[in-house]
C-alpha positions in Angstrom: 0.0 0.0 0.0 2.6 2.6 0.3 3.7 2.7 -2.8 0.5 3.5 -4.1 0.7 6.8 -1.8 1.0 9.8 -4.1 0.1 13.5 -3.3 -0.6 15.8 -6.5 0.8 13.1 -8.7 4.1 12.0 -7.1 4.5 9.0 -5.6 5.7 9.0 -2.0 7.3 6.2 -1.4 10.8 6.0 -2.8 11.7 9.6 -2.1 15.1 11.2 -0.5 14.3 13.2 2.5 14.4 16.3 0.5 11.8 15.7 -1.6 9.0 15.0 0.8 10.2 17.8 2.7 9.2 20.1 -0.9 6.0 17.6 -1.1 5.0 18.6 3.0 6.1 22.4 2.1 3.6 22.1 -0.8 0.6 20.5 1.8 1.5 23.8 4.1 2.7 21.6 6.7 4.7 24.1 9.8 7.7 21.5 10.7 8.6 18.1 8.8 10.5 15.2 10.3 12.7 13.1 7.8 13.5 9.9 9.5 16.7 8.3 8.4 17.0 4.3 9.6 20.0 3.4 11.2 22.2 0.3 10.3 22.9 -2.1 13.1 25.7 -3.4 11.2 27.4 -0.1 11.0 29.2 2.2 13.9 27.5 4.9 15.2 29.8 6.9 13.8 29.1 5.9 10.6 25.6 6.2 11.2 26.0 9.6 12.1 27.7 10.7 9.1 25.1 9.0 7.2 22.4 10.4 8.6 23.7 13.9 7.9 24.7 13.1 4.5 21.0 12.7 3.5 19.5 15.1 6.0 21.2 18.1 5.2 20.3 18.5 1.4 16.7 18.7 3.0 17.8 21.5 5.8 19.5 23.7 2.6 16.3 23.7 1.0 13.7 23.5 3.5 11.6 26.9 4.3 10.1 25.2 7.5 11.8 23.9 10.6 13.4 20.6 10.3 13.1 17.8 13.4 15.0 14.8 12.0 14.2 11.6 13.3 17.2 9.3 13.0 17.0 5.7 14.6 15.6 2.4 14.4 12.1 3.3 13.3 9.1 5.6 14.3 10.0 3.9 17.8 10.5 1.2 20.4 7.4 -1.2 20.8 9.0 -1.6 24.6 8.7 2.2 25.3 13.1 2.6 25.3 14.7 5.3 23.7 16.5 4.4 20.5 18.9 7.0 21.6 19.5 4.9 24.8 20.1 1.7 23.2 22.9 3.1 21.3 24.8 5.3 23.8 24.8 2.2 25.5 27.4 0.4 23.2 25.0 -2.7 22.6 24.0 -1.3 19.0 20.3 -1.4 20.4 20.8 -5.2 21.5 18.8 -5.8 25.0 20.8 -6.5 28.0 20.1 -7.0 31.4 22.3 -3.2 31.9 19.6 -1.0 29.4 16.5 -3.0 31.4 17.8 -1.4 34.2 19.0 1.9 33.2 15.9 2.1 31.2 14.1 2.0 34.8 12.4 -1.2 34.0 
């Protein structure tokens, strides 16, 4: 089904960040979020650079504030920051350590 998403004729699905930033600017949204999966397989630091690598082509263009949303998906199913997981050094595995820090 979300490929067969389109607004005004362009298909959403598929699209860097800066173009459904144009396509929200278009709807007269007031602040868009581009989310930018991360790679458990990579280092944060290379998730990082990543991240900003396709984020900022969408900041240099955008007319509205930008909120980027970079992480694992739209969110944990268990209520932990994403954020969390990976300051934590376990690349958003679960341990025993986050379970607790978490307050859990």
């Amino acid at each position: 089904m979300h490929g067969e998403l389109t607004y005004r004729g362009k298909r959403l699905a598929g699209m860097w960040p800066k173009d459904p930033m144009k396509v929200a600017q278009e709807a007269g949204v007031t602040m868009f979020g581009p989310a930018v999966n991360v790679n458990t397989t990579k280092s944060v630091a290379w998730n990082v650079a990543r991240a900003c690598a396709l984020i900022k082509p969408c900041m240099e263009e955008a007319e509205i504030p930008i909120h980027p949303h970079v992480g694992m998906g739209a969110g944990d199913p268990l209520g932990m920051a994403c954020s969390h997981a990976l300051a934590s050094g376990t690349s958003g595995m679960r341990t025993p350590e986050i379970w607790w820090a978490a307050g859990r």
